[in-house]
N, C-alpha and C positions, 0 to 999 in steps of 0.2 A: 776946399771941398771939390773945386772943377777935375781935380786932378789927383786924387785920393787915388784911388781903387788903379788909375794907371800903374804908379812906382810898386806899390803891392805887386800887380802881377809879374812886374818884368824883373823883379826882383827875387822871387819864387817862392812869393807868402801868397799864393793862390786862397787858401783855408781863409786868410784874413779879408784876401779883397772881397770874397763872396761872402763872407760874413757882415761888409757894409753892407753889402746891397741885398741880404736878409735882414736888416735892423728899417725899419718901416720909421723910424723916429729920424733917424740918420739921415735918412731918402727925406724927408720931408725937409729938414735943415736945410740939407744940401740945394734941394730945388727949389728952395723959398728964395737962399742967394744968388742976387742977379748975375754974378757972373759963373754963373756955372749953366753950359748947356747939357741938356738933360742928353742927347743922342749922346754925349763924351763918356756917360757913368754906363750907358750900355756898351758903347763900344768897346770900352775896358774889360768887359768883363772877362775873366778867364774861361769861363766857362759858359757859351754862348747857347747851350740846348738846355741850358738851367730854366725851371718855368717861370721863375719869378724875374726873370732876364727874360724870356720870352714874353709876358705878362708888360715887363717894362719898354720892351720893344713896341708892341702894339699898341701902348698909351701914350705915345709920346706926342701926335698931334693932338691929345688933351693938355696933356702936364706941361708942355712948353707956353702953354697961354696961361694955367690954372693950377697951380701947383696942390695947391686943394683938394683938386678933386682926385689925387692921388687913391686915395683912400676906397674912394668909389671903384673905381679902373681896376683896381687889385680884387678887390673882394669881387667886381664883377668878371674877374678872368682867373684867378687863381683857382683849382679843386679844393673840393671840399678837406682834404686831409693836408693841403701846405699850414707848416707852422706856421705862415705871416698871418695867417688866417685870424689868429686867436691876438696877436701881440698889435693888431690895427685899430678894433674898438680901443684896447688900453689905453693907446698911443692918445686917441682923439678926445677920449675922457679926460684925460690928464692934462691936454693942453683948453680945455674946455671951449671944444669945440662943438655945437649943437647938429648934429646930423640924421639924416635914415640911413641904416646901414641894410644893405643889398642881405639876405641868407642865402644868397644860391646864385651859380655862374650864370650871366644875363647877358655877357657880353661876349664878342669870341671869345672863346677859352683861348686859354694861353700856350696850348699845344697842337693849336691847330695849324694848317697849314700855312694861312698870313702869316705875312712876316713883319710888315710895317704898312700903313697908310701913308698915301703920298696926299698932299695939300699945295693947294696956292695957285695951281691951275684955272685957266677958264672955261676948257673946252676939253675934249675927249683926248687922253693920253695915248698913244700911239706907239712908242716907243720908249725904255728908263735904260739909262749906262750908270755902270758902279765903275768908279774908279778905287 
């Protein structure tokens, strides 16, 4: 799973890698096994202004402790018209999971200007370098 959606894009089946990371069943697999970090399935993405890539960006200091709450994070950032929208209750039924599911964006939306939360800090950020 850590490295799924990588070989996909650089290979130039773009259609397919963003097609994992539209399957909400898949994402949950993925993130439940411990070797897979969750920043690797965003960072692959082919397609980085996708919402549900953007949606997965800003949930990562959830889903990296909580793979579960997956479900919440999306419904809470996705618009009202993304197909994951409708394929996540399914998803959670099926593996009979008991939940409240969110009806309406509660969280950043996912097209907002954030881009990621920074964690682990103790005191006032001052400065961030992307290498």
């Amino acid at each position: 799973f850590a490295h799924a959606v990588y070989p996909l894009a650089q290979s130039h089946q773009e259609k397919e890698a963003m097609e994992l990371l539209h399957d909400f069943e898949w994402l949950l697999t993925a993130l439940a096994d411990k070797g897979v970090i969750a920043g690797t399935l965003v960072r692959d993405a082919p397609d980085s202004e996708d919402e549900v890539v953007l949606a997965l960006q800003k949930s990562l200091h959830v889903v990296r402790e909580r793979p579960l709450e997956l479900a919440f994070q999306l419904l809470g950032r996705l618009g009202p018209d993304n197909l994951m929208r409708k394929d996540i209750p399914k998803v959670m039924k099926a593996r009979g999971v008991r939940w409240m599911r969110p009806d309406q964006v509660y969280l950043t939306p996912a097209r907002s200007p954030l881009r990621m939360v920074l964690q682990g800090h103790a005191s006032t950020v001052n400065s961030v370098a992307f290498s």
